[in-house]
N, C-alpha and C positions, 0 to 999 in steps of 0.2 A: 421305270425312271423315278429314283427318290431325290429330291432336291432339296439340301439345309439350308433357310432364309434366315439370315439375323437379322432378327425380328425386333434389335435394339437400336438399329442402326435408324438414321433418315431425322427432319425434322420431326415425321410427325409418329413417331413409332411410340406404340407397339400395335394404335391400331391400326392405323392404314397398312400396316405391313400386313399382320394376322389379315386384314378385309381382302387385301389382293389374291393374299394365297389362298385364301378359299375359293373366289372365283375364279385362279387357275385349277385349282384339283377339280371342279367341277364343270370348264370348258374345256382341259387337255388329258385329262385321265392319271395325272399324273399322283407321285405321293410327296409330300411337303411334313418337312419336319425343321419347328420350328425353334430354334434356337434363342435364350434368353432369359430373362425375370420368367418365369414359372407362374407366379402369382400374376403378374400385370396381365403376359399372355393367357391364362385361363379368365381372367376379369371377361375380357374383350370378347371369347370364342365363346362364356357361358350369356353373355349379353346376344349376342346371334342367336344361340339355339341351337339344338340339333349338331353340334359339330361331331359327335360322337363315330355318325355313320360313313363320317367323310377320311380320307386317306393322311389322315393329320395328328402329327403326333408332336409333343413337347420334348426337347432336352434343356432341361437347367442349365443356362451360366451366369453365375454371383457376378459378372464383373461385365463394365461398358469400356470403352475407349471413346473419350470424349477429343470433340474438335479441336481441342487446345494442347492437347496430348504430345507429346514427341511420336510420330507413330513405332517406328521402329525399336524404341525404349519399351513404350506401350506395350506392344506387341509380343515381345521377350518377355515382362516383367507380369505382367496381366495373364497369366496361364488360362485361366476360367474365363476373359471375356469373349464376347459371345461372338465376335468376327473368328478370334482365332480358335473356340470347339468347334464351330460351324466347318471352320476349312479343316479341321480334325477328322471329322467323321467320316468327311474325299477322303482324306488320306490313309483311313483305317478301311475303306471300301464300304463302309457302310450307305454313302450316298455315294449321287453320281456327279452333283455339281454345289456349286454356294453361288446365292446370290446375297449381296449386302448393298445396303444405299446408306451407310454409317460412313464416317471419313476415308475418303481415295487414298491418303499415305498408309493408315493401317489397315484398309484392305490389302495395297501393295504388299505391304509388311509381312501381315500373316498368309499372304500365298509364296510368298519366297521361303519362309520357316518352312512352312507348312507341307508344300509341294513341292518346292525345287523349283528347278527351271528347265526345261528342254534341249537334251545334251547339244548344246554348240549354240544358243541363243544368252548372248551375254546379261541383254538386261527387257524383261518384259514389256509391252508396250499393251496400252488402251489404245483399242479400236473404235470411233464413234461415227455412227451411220449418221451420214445429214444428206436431209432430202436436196433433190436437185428438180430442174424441168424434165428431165426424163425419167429420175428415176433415186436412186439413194450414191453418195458418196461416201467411199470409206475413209476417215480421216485418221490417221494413225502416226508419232504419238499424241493423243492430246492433253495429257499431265500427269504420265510414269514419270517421265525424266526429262528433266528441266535441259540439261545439258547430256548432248549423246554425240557419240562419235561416228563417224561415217561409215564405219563395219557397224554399230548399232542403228542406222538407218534402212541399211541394206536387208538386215536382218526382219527389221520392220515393214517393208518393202515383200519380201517375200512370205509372211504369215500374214499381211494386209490382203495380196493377193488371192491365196487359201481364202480367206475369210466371204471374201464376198463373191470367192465361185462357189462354194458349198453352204455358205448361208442365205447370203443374198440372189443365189442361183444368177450371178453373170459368167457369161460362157467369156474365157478370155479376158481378164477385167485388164482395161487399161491405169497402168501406174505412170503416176507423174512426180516428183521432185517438186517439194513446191518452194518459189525461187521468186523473184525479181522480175523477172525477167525468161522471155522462152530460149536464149539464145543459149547455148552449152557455156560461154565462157562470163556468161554474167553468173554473181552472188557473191558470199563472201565464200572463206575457205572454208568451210564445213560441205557447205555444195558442191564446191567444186573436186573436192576430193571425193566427193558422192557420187557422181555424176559418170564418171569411167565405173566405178563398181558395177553400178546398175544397171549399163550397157552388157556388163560381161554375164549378168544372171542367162541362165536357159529357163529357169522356170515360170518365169512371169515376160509379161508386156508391155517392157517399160517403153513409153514415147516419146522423155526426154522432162524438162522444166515445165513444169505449167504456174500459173500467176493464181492468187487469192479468186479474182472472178469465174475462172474455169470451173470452182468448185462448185456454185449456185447453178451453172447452164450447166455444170452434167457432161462436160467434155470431160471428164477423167471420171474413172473409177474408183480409184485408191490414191488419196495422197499421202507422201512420204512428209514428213517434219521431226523437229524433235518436240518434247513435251511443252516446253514453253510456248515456245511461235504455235503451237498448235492449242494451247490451252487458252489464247487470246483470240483465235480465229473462233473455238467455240463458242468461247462466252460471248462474243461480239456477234455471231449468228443470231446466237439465242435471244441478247437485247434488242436486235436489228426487229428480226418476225415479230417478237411483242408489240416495240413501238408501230409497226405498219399496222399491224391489226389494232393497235388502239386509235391512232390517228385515222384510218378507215370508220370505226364507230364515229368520233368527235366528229366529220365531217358529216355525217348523216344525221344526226345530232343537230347541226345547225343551219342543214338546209330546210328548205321549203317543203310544203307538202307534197307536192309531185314525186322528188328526186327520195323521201321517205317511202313514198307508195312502189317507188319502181326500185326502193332497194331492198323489198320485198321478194321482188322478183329475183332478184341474185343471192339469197339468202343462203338456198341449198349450198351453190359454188363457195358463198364465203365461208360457210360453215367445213365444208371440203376443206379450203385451204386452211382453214384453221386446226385442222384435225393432222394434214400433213406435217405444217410445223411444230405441232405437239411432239416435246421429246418423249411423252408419255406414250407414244403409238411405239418407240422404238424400244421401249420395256429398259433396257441397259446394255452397257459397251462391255464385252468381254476383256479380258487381260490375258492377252496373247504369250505367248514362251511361259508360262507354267504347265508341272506336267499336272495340270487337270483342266476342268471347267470352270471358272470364276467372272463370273456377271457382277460388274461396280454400275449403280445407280446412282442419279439423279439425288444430292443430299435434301430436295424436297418433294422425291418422289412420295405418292401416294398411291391406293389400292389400284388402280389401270395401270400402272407405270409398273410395278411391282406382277402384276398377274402377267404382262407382256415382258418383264424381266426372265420370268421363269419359263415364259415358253422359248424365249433368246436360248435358254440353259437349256430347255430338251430339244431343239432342233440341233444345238451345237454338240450335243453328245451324240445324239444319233446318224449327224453327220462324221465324224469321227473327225472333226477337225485338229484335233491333237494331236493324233496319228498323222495327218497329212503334213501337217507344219515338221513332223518330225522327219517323216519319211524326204520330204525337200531341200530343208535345211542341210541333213545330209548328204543329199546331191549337189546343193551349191559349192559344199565343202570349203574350200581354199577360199574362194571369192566374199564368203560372207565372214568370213576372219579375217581376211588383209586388210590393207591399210594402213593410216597410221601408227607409232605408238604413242 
């Protein structure tokens, strides 16, 4: 398993990138070749030590794609930066996946150039694992596509499903619509036009609407949205868990010495749930309908976020989850193309 990291990407790159990937090659066995400034990434790997012996290797690229970039211009116009050699070297077979934490539009970008898409999936979708009380939620899109049509919900819907039978190992994952309301004829017209498609899949388990709370209690497995409504549920998670855990400190903070001493005792459990809501346990959200493997990280992911990135990229290849999405899609056939025009 060789995996390209653009190793330019992320707030804090090049070396929390370079740090991660070395404590993936040396907890997963894997091989990491690191894509980027040449000179910055040798700085960092001769500051370690020793990298020589480990399964890591450099490819040059002159060029970044920075946040303010048009990605898609970017993308095209930037041949040498380091997102799009990275998704180069999938595409030449030389590696087996990319993972990148550099901006989510020109990841998009150069995995559409780059790989195509999966014959009958119109427009790729990010997958993002958010923990629940029983267990992990797949939320999918969370910010490929602002505006998606209700054959690209379905589509979404069905490689969401894949994803967290053979990643997240749920047998049967429950998919829900996420809506207003649980009733079939509440939402606006995106939903509603959604909601018969989704009945008529055979290959997933869909249950119907489910509401924004379903997703923390873990009553649904995979939710359906498009990238917008879904990119606002994210970031609204991810402020939610911080402020709880910081108002949990301040409160212990200003109590007495008793309720100090006895939150000693719950230390292990907070520290638990502090490790659950790290998006950094989740490593990165794949980008489903391309035909390869592409892991989008966290744009302040650091080395654990980055090392759980790349092992997201070798279960997902050796699950053959590209195959599966393909081999499905195809059996939906008709159903995941209709609808509107």
């Amino acid at each position: 398993m060789k995996v390209a990291v653009d190793a330019m990407g992320s707030d804090y790159a090049p070396k929390e990138i370079v740090l991660g990937a070395i404590q993936a090659v040396k907890e997963y066995g894997c091989e990491v070749v690191l894509v980027g400034d040449e000179i910055q990434i040798k700085q960092v790997l001769d500051h370690v030590g020793n990298w020589q012996d480990l399964k890591i290797s450099i490819c040059h690229a002159s060029e970044t794609i920075e946040m303010h970039e048009h990605p898609s211009v970017a993308a095209r116009k930037k041949k040498d930066a380091s997102i799009v050699v990275a998704t180069r070297l999938v595409k030449e077979g030389i590696c087996d996946a990319v993972v990148s934490a550099g901006s989510t539009g020109a990841a998009v970008a150069a995995a559409l150039f780059g790989l195509g898409r999966i014959k009958g999936v119109e427009r790729p979708t990010i997958a993002t694992p958010i923990p629940n009380l029983t267990g992990t939620t797949v939320l999918l899109d969370s910010g490929a596509n602002v505006d998606s049509k209700p054959r690209h919900l379905v589509q979404s819907a069905v490689m969401g499903s894949i994803y967290a039978e053979y990643i997240l190992n749920i047998n049967h994952p429950r998919v829900g619509l996420l809506n207003i309301g649980e009733e079939e004829t509440k939402g606006n017209e995106q939903s509603l036009a959604t909601y018969p498609l989704l009945q008529k899949l055979q290959t997933i388990n869909f249950i119907g609407n489910v509401e924004g709370r379903d997703i923390p209690r873990g009553t649904v497995d995979v939710v359906v949205c498009d990238g917008f409504v879904g990119n606002v549920v994210l970031k609204l998670g991810e402020g939610l868990s911080s402020v709880i855990m910081q108002l949990v400190k301040e409160a212990v903070k200003s109590s007495g010495i008793l309720t100090k001493l006895a939150s000693l005792i719950v230390l292990p459990a907070l520290k638990s749930l502090k490790n659950k809501l790290d998006y950094a346990e989740y490593g990165g959200a794949p980008l489903l309908g391309v035909d390869g493997c592409f892991i989008i990280c966290h744009g302040s992911s650091k080395a654990k976020a980055i090392k759980n990135a790349i092992r997201v990229a070798n279960e997902f290849t050796q699950n053959r989850v590209v195959e599966h999405i393909r081999e499905n899609i195809a059996q939906e056939g008709v159903v995941t193309s209709a609808g509107e025009e």
